[in-house]
TORPARO-419288 format. One record per residue (C-alpha): z negated, x negated, y. Coordinates in steps of 0.25 Angstrom, whole numbers, padded with zeros to 4 digits, always signed. Each point is the difference from the previous one (the first is absolute). Layout:
BEGIN
ZXY...
This chain:
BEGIN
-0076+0164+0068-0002-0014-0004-0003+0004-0014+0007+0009-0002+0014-0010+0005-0006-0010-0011-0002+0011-0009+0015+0005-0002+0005-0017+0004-0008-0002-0015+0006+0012-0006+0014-0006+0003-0002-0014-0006-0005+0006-0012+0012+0012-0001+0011-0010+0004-0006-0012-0008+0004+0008-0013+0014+0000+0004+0009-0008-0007+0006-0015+0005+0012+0003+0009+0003-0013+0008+0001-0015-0006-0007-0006-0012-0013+0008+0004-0002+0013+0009-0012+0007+0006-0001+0012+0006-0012+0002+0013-0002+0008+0011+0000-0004+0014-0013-0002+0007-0007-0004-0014-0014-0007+0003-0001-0015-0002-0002-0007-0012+0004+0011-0007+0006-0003-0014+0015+0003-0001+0002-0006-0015-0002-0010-0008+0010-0012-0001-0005-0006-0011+0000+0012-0008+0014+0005+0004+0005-0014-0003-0008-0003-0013-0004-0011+0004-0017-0007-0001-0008-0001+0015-0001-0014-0003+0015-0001+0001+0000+0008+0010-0010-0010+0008+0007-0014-0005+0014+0005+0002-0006+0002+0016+0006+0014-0001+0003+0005+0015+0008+0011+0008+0011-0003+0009+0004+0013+0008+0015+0000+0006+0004+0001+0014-0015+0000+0006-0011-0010+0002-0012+0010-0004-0005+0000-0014-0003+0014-0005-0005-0004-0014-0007-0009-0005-0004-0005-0015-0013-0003-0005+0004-0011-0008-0015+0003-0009+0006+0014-0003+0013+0001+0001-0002+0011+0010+0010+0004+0011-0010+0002+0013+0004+0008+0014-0003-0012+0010+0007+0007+0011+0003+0014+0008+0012+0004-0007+0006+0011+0010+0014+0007-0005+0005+0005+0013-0003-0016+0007+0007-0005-0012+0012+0010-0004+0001+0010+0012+0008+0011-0005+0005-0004-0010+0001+0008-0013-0007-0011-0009-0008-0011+0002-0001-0010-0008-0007-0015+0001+0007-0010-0007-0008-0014-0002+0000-0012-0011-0008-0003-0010+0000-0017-0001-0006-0007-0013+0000-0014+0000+0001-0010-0011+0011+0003-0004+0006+0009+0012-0001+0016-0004+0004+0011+0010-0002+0015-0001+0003+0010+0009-0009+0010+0005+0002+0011+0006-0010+0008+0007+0006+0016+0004-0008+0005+0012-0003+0015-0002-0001+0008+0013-0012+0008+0003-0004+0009+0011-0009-0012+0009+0012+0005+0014-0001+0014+0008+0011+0006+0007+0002-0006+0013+0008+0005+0012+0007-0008+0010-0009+0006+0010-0011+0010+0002+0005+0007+0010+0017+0004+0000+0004+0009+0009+0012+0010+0002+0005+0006+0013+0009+0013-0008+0006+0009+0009-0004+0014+0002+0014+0006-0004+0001-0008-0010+0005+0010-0011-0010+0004-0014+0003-0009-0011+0004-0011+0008-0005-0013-0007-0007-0011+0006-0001-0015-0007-0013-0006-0002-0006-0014-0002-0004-0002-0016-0011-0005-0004-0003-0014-0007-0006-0003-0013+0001-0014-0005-0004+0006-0014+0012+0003-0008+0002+0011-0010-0011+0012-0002-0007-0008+0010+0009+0000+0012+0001+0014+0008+0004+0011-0007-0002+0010+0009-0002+0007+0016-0009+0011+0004+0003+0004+0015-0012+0008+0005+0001+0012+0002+0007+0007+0011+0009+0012+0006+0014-0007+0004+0002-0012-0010-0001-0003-0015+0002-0012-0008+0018+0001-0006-0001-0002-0015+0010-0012+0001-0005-0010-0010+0005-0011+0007-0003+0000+0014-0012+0006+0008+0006+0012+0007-0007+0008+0009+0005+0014-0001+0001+0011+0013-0005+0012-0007-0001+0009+0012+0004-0003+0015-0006-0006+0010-0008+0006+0013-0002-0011+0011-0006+0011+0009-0009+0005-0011-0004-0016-0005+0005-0012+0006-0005-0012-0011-0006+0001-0012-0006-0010-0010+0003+0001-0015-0007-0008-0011+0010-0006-0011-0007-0006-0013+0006-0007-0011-0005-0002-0012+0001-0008-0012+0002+0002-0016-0011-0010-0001-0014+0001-0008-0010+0000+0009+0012+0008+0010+0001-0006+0013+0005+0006+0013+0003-0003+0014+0005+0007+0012+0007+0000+0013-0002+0011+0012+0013+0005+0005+0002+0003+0016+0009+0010+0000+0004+0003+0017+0009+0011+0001+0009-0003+0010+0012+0009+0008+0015+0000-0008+0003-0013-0006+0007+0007-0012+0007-0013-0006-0006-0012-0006+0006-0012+0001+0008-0003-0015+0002-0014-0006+0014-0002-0005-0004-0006-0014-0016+0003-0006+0000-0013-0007+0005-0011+0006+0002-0014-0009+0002-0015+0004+0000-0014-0006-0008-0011+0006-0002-0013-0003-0012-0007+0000-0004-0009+0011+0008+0007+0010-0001-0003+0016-0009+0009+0008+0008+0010+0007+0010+0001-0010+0006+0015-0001-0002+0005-0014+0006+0014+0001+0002+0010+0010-0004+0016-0001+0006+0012+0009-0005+0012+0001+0005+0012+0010-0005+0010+0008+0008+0013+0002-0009+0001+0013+0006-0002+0013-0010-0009+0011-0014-0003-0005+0000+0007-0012+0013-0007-0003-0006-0013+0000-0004-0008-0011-0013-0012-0002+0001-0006-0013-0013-0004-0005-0005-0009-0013-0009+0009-0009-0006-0008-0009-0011-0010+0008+0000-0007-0012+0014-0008+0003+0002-0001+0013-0006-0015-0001+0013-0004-0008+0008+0011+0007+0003+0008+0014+0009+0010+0006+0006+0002+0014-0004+0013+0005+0013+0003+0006+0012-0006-0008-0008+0000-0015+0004-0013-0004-0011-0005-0008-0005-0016+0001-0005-0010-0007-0014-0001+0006-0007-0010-0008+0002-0011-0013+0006+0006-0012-0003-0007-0013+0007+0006-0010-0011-0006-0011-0010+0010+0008+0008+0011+0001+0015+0005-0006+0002+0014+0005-0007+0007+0012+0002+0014+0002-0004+0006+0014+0000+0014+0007+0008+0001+0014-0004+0012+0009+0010+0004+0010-0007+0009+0011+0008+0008+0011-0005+0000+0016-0010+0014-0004-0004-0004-0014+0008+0004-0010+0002-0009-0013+0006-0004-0012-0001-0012-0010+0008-0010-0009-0002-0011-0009+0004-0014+0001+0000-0008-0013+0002-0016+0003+0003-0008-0012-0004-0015+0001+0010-0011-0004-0006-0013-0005+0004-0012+0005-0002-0015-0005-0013-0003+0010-0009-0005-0011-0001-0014-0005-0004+0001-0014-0017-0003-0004-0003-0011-0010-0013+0004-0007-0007-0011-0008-0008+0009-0009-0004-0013-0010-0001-0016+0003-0004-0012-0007+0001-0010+0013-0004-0012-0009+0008-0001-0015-0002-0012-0010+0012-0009-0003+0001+0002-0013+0002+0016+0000+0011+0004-0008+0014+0005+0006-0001+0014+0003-0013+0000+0003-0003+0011+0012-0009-0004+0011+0003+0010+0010+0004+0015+0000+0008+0006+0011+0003+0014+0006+0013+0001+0011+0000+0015+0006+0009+0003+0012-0005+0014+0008+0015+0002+0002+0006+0012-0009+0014-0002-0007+0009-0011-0001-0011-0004+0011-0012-0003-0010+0007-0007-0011-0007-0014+0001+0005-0015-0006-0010-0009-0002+0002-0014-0001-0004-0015+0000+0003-0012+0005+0009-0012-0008-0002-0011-0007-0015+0002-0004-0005+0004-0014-0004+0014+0003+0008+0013-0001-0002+0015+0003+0002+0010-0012+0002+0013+0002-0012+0009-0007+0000+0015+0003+0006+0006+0012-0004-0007+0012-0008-0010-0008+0003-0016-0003-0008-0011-0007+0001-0013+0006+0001-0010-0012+0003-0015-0004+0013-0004-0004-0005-0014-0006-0009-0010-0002-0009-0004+0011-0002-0012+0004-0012-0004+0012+0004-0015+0000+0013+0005+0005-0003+0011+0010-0015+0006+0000+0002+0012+0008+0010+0010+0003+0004+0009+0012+0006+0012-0006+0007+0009+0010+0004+0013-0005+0012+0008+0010+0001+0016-0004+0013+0006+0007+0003+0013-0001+0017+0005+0000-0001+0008+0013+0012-0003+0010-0005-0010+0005-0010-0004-0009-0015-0002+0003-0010-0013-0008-0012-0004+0001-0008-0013-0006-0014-0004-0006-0002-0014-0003-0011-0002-0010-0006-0014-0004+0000-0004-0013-0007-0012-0005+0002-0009-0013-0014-0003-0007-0001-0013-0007+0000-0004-0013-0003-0013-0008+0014-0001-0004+0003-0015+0005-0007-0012-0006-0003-0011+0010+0011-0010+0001+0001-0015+0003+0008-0006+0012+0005-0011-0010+0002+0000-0014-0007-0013-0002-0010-0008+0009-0002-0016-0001-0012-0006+0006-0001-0014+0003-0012-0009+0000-0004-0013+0000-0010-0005-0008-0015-0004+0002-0001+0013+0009-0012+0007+0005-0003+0015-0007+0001+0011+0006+0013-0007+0007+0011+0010+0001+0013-0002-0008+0010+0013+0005-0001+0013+0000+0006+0012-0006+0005+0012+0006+0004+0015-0007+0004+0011+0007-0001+0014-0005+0008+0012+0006-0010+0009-0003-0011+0007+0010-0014-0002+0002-0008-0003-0011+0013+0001-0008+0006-0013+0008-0012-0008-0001+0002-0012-0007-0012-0009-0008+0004-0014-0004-0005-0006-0012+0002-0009-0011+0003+0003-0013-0007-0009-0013+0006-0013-0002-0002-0015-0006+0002-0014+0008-0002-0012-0009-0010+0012-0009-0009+0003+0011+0000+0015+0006+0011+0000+0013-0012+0005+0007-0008-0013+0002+0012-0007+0005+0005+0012+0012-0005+0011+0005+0008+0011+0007-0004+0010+0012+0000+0013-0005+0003+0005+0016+0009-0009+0004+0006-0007-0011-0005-0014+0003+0001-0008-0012-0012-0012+0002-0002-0013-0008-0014+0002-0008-0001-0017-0003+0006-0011+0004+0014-0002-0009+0002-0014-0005+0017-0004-0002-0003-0010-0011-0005+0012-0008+0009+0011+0001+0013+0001+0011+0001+0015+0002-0004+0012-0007+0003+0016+0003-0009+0010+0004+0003+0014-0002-0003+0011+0010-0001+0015-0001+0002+0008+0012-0008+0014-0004+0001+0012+0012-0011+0010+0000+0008+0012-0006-0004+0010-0010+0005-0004-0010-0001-0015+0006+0015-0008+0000+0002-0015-0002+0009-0012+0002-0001-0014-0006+0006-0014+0008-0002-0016-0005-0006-0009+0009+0005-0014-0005-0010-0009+0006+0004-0014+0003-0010-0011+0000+0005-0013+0010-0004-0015-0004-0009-0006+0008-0001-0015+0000-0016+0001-0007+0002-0011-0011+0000-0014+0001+0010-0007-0009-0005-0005-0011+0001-0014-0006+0003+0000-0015+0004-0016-0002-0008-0008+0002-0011+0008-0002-0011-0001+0011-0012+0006-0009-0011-0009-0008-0004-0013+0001+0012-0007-0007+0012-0004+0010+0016-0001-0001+0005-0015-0003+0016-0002+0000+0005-0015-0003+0011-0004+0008+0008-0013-0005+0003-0012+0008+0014+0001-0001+0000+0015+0005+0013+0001+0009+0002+0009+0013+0000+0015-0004-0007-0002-0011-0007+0013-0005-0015-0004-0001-0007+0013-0004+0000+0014+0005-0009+0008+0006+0000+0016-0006-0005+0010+0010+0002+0017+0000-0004+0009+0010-0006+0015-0004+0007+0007+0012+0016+0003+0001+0011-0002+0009-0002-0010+0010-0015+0001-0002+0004-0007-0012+0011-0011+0005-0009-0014-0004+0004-0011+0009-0006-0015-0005-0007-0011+0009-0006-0013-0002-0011+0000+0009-0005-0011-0003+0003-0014-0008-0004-0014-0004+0014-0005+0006+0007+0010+0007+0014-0006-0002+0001-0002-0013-0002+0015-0006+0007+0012+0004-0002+0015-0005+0011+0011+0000-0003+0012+0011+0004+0010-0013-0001-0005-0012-0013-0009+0002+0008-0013-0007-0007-0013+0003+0011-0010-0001-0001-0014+0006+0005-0003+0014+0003-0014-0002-0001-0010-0011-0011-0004-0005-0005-0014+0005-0010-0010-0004-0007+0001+0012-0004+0015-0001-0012+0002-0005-0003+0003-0015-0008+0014+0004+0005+0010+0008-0005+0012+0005+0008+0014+0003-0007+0012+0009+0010+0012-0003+0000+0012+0008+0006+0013-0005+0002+0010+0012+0007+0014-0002+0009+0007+0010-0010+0011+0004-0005+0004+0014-0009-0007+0001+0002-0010-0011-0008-0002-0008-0001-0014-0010-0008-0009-0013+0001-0015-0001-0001-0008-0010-0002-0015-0004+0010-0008-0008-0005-0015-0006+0014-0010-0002-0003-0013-0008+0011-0009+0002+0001-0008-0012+0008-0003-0010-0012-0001-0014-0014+0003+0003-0004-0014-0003+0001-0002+0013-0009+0011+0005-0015-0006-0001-0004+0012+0005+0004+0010-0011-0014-0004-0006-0008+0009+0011+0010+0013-0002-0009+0011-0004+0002+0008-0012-0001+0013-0002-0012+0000-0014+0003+0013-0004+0016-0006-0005-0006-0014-0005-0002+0007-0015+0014+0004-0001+0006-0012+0008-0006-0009-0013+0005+0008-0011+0016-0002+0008-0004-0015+0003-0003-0001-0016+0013+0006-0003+0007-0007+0010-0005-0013-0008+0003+0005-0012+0014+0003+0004+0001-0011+0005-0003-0010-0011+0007+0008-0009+0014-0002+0008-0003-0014+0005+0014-0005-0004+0007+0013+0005-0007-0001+0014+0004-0015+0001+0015+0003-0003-0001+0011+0009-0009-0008+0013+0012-0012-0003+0012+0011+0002-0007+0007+0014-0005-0014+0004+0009-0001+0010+0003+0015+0006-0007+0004+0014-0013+0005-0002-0007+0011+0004-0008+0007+0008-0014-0001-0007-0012+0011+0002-0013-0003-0003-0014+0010+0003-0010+0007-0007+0004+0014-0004+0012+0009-0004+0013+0000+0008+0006+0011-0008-0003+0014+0010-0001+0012-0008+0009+0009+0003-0014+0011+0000-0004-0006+0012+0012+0003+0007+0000+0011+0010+0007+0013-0005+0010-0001+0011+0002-0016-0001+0014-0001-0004+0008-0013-0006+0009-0005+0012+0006-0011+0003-0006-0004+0014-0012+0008+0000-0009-0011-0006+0000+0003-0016+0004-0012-0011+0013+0006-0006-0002-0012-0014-0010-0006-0005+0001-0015-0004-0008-0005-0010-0001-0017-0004-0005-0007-0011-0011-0009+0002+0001-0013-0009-0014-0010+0000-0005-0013-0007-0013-0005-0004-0006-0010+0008-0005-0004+0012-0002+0007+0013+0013-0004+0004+0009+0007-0009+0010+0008+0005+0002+0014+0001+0012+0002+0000+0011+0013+0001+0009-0004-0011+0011+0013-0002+0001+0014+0009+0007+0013-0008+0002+0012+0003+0000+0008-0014-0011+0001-0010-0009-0004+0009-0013+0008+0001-0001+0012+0008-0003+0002+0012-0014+0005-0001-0004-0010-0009-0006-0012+0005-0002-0015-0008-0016-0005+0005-0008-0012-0005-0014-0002+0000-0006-0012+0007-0006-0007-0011+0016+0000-0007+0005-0006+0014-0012-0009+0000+0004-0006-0014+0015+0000+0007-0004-0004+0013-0012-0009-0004-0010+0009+0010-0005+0014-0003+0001+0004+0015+0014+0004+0001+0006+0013-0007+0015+0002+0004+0009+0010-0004+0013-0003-0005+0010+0011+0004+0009+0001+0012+0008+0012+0007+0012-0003+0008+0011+0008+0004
């Protein structure tokens, strides 16, 4: 039986497969009861379209109003498979057609097609009666032709292969009436009770199907004394509305029916004749009101038809039909189907770009079904309507993850009922990060301050960036980008962590060299592509007091010494000589302040704090000795200060006659050459303008003289051996004018005088020039070779 079911299910699928497309985009015709994974069609021919389309595009079937999935496609094929029982009575009932309808969804981009699958009948259902057994109590006089109403069988088939036909066996008092409509059994010759009292009578029904299917009932007849009426309904189809959901008990309609009959055979029972409902429905036996006996949904079932059976006390009978149209009612929310969802999207999609496809349905029928889907405000995603009962959820704008990362989409369907139903699904969307940030610094400049002399590896500051970015994206790398300071790579001065953005000293700085310097720093995050920032670092070296001051006049190096004359006349406040000193350092480190530590007289001399002016404290006196002494101490301002000193030798005199000691001076050898070539000018000069210098010695005979300086050595300073930062100031221990003085000599004896004849200021010889003698000229002037004094003083 089996095969031959799978025999004529096969025969089906290839008749009704040849049938033209009916329904939607695409349309298959297959019987009911077809084997599983049975081809229906192919999809990817019917469309023109490749399998591997059909396998990227994630091709898949979405059947409406059920849950179960009938087909499926192979997406290697293109193949549409049976993957479940399809039964068209279970789907359809009686209806005349059956079509299932389902959605044919292609992603990227979004593609729908209808498909629809018509289920052809075929004869898998036998006839059926209520019952096996049905009896009939007829009374004996009841009069030939009389017609008695039967139960009709059920066949859940429709068409050829629901019942077609009755055959009553065969019998002496009934027959079966030729009514097409009903299932009349016919009194064809009366009724003995005393010849037989029951009798049982077999009634088939037979289907138009191939293979033909029958079933049958047994028909009790008891033949009863005179009952000669039957009890008669006073409508044969009774109709009523109904809506769905209505409360148990509720009376849906009420039959009547009569009996001419007077007593028991006047009384009539009302009975349900179809099993089948009375879960969703009963009658009362007495009044015929018929009740609402269990749910009715009106998504399961719109129309019920059922048989009522009114029976009188001895057994007679008669049928009517009720027919009960369901009314739908708004009772169901709509459904929100996320058929496609990408829960994580980058940040730099475009707009319109669909993440997400939706499907809203609503079981309601009507005004009922009609669905409005929505979104929430004020976020960057709208819902656009695609075919029927489909949206796309797209962008509206430019993402941004620095600004919100993550999303919670709500998405309300309502329908229009009165009142109207919603549901809700929130989905999650989150923003994926890009490198669309480059790292950026707290400040737009740093400054770094440090002293000098400081250790390396000292720490100077620290940069910070920050970058808005995500993970990899948001890490930041310091380095430092190529540079020169004073043309030595930035590098081997500072050094910069690349984690935390430490910037360290590599050597020690030194402020007399350079005073600041920039550093530039790149901030680099770990993107791909990698983005950057640059900042300056303007590093600020601090003076330290590290250098002593140093002693410029008199000059404390070699084996030759300083000798200042001072005349006897020399007043109070008289400048002596000066004492010139500079300091390396700056600021106060470089304030010099002037002390006589230590002196032959201390009351006699005195030197100025700043300007290092050594004038006389006093006049001058006899009793002073002829030969003194200064210790000068130079001290900067620095913490701790720091200080030189130097010593100064005063003659007080008024010709060096009367110093007996000038004959041990020292001399420097290395000058005496050129000292003799100035002496033999000098004479030279000197005999040439005899007469001139006697006019001249007569006019200044009697103007104050002035301070003499006699040593061994140059006075000029050249200005090379200035420090760069040594500046001409008054009060900070520089000679601003230089004096030079003629030196006029006679030939004689050793008690010549040497005398300082005229002082001017213009064309005298500059300043780095100097006028030497050597000590054979000054021993012919002089009388001994022991003595080689320089003619030149400086006085401010």
């Amino acid at each position: 039986m089996k095969d031959v079911r799978f025999l004529v299910s096969l025969f089906w699928a290839c008749f009704f497969a040849t049938i033209p497309a009916v329904y939607g985009d695409l349309s298959y015709s297959v019987p009911e009861e077809i084997r599983l994974h049975s081809m229906i069609g192919n999809i990817a021919k019917d469309l023109g379209l490749d399998t591997r389309t059909i396998s990227s595009r994630k091709a898949r079937l979405d059947f409406e109003g059920t849950n179960k999935q009938f087909c499926d496609i192979n997406l290697a094929t293109g193949e549409l498979t049976v993957s479940e029982r399809i039964d068209r009575e279970a789907l359809c009932g009686n209806k005349a057609s059956c079509v299932l309808k389902a959605d044919l969804i292609m992603e990227n981009p979004f593609e729908l097609h209808r498909v629809s699958l018509n289920v052809h009948d075929i004869n898998d259902n036998s006839p059926t009666f209520i019952s096996e057994l049905t009896k009939i109590e007829i009374q004996e006089s009841t009069e030939k032709g009389s017609r008695f109403s039967l139960e009709e069988a059920h066949d859940a088939d429709m068409g050829l292969n629901a019942v077609q036909r009755y055959i009553l066996q065969k019998n002496e008092n009934f027959i079966l009436s030729p009514d097409q409509n009903k299932v009349v059994l016919l009194l064809e010759n009366k009724l003995d009770r005393e010849k037989q009292k029951n009798m049982n009578l077999t009634l088939t029904a037979y289907d138009g199907g191939s293979p033909q299917r029958s079933g049958t009932v047994v028909i009790h007849i008891i033949v009863l004394d005179a009952n000669d009426n039957a009890p008669v309904f006073s409508q044969t189809v009774y109709k009523a509305s109904l809506s769905e959901n209505a409360p148990l008990d509720t009376v849906v309609v009420k039959v009547s029916a009569t009996d001419a009959d007077e007593g028991i055979n006047g009384d009539v029972t009302y009975y349900l004749g179809r099993r089948s409902q009375s879960d969703a429905f009963s009658i009362h036996s007495l009044t015929g009101e018929v009740r609402v006996n269990g749910p009715i949904d009106f998504e399961e079932k719109t129309l019920f038809e059922m048989t009522v059976e009114a029976k009188d006390g001895l057994g007679l009978n008669s049928y009517a039909k009720v027919i009960i149209d369901v009314t739908d009612v708004n009772d169901n929310a709509p459904i929100i189907d996320i058929k496609s969802f990408s829960s994580q999207i980058p940040e730099n999609v475009p707009r319109e770009y669909e993440l997400a496809i939706i499907n809203v349905k609503d079981r309601d029928s009507g005004i009922n079904s009609k669905v409005y889907c929505s979104i929430q405000k004020h976020i960057p995603f709208k819902l656009v309507h695609s075919f029927k009962n489909y949206y796309s959820l797209v962008t509206t704008e430019q993402l941004d993850r620095e600004l919100v990362s993550d999303y919670n989409i709500t998405i309300t369907a309502t329908d229009e009922g009165s009142p109207p139903l919603s549901s809700s699904k929130t989905v999650h969307v989150t923003v994926a990060d890009i490198n669309d940030n480059p790292p950026v610094f707290e400040e737009q400049s740093y400054s770094a301050h440090v002293t000098e002399n400081n250790k390396p590896g000292s720490t100077l500051c620290s940069v910070a960036a920050r970058d808005a970015d995500w993970r990899q994206n948001g890490t930041v790398v310091y380095s430092l980008l190529p540079g020169e300071v004073n043309g030595a790579p930035v590098s081997s001065y500072v050094s910069v962590n690349g984690d935390t953005g430490v910037i360290h000293a590599v050597r020690a700085f030194d402020y007399e060299q350079f005073r600041s310097f920039k550093v530039h720093v790149m901030a680099r995050d770990n993107g791909s592509p990698p983005l950057s920032s640059n900042v300056t670092v303007n590093v600020f070296i601090s003076d330290v007091n590290d250098n002593s001051p140093q002693i410029l006049y008199p000059t404390p190096e070699g084996n030759s010494f300083m000798t200042e004359l001072v005349p006897k006349a020399a007043h109070a406040g008289s400048l002596v000589s000066k004492v010139i000193a500079v300091d390396a350092d700056s600021g106060q480190n470089a304030w010099l302040s002037y002390h006589i530590v230590k002196s032959t007289d201390p009351g006699l001399f005195t030197i100025g704090l700043h300007s290092g002016e050594i004038r006389s404290q006093r006049d001058v006196s006899e009793s002073d000795s002829m030969k003194q002494n200064l210790i000068v101490s130079v001290k900067d301002n620095g913490q701790p200060p720091l200080s030189a000193t130097c010593s100064m030798y005063l003659l007080i005199s008024d010709n060096l006659a009367e110093v007996p000691e000038l004959k041990d001076i020292s001399y420097d050898e290395r000058d005496s050459k050129l000292t003799s070539y100035l002496i033999i000018a000098l004479v030279s000069v000197s005999t040439f303008f005899l007469t001139f210098i006697i006019i001249v010695l007569g006019v200044r005979f009697c103007r104050r003289r002035k301070p003499r300086l006699l040593f061994d050595g140059a006075v000029a300073i050249p200005s090379g051996y200035l420090p760069p930062n040594y500046a001409d100031v008054d009060g900070t221990g520089t000679l601003r004018s230089t004096y030079n003085y003629d030196g006029y000599m006679t030939t004689g004896s050793r008690t010549s005088d040497f005398k300082f004849v005229s002082s001017y200021n213009d064309n005298t010889l500059p300043a780095d020039q100097t006028l030497r003698k050597s000590p054979t000229d000054f021993s012919d002037v002089f009388g001994n070779g022991d003595v080689s004094p320089e003619v030149r003083t400086q006085s401010n």
